[in-house]
N, C-alpha and C positions, 0 to 999 in steps of 0.2 A: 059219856059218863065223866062226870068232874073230879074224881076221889071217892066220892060215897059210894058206898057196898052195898051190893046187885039189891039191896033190901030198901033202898035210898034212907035210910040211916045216917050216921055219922059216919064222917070218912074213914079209910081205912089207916090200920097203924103200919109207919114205914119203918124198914130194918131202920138203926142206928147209921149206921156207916150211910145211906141213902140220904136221910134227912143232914147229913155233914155236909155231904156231897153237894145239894141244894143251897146249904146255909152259907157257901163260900163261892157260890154261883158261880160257876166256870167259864160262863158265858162275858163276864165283863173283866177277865185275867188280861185280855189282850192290849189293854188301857194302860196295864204295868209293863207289859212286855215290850211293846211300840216304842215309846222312847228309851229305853236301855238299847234296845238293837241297834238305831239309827243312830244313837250316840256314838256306841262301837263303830261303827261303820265307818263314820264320817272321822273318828279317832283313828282306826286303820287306813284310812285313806288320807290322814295327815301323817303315817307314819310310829304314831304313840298309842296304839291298842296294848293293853294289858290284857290278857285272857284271864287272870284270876281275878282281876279288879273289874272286869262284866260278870262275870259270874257271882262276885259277891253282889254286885249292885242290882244285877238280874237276882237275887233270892231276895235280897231287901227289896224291891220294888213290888214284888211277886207274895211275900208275906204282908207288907203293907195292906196291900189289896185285900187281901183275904181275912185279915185282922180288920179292915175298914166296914167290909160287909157282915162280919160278924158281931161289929157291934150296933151297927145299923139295924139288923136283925133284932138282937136284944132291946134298943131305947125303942122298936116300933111294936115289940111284944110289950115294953114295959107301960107305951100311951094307950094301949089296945083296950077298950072296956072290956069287960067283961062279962 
């Protein structure tokens, strides 16, 4: 079954919090994550790691992401006929 209900209908409605969950797609967070890490790494392994200064760059890179596919989301509902 694709979404549509056992009635093959229109699909079904998803909680709120679910359809968030989807819209910020979790699946492509690791894209943000990857180079902050190795950045740190390779900073701790030269000696000049900051742990508050990954940490902020880790949440800006990590909300970037999530604000990027959120608007993605929006401009592909706004081209969408209807």
């Amino acid at each position: 079954m694709t979404g549509a209900d056992a009635a093959g209908g229109a699909p079904a409605a998803r909680p709120p919090a679910q359809v968030w969950l989807l819209a910020i797609r979790p699946r492509t967070l690791p894209a943000a994550v990857v180079p902050v890490v190795v950045g740190t790494a390779l900073a701790a392994r030269a000696g000049g790691a900051d742990p508050l200064l990954a940490v902020a760059c880790l949440a800006t890179a990590l909300l970037l992401q999530i604000g990027i596919n959120l608007v993605n989301d929006r401009s592909d509902a706004a081209a969408a006929p209807i």
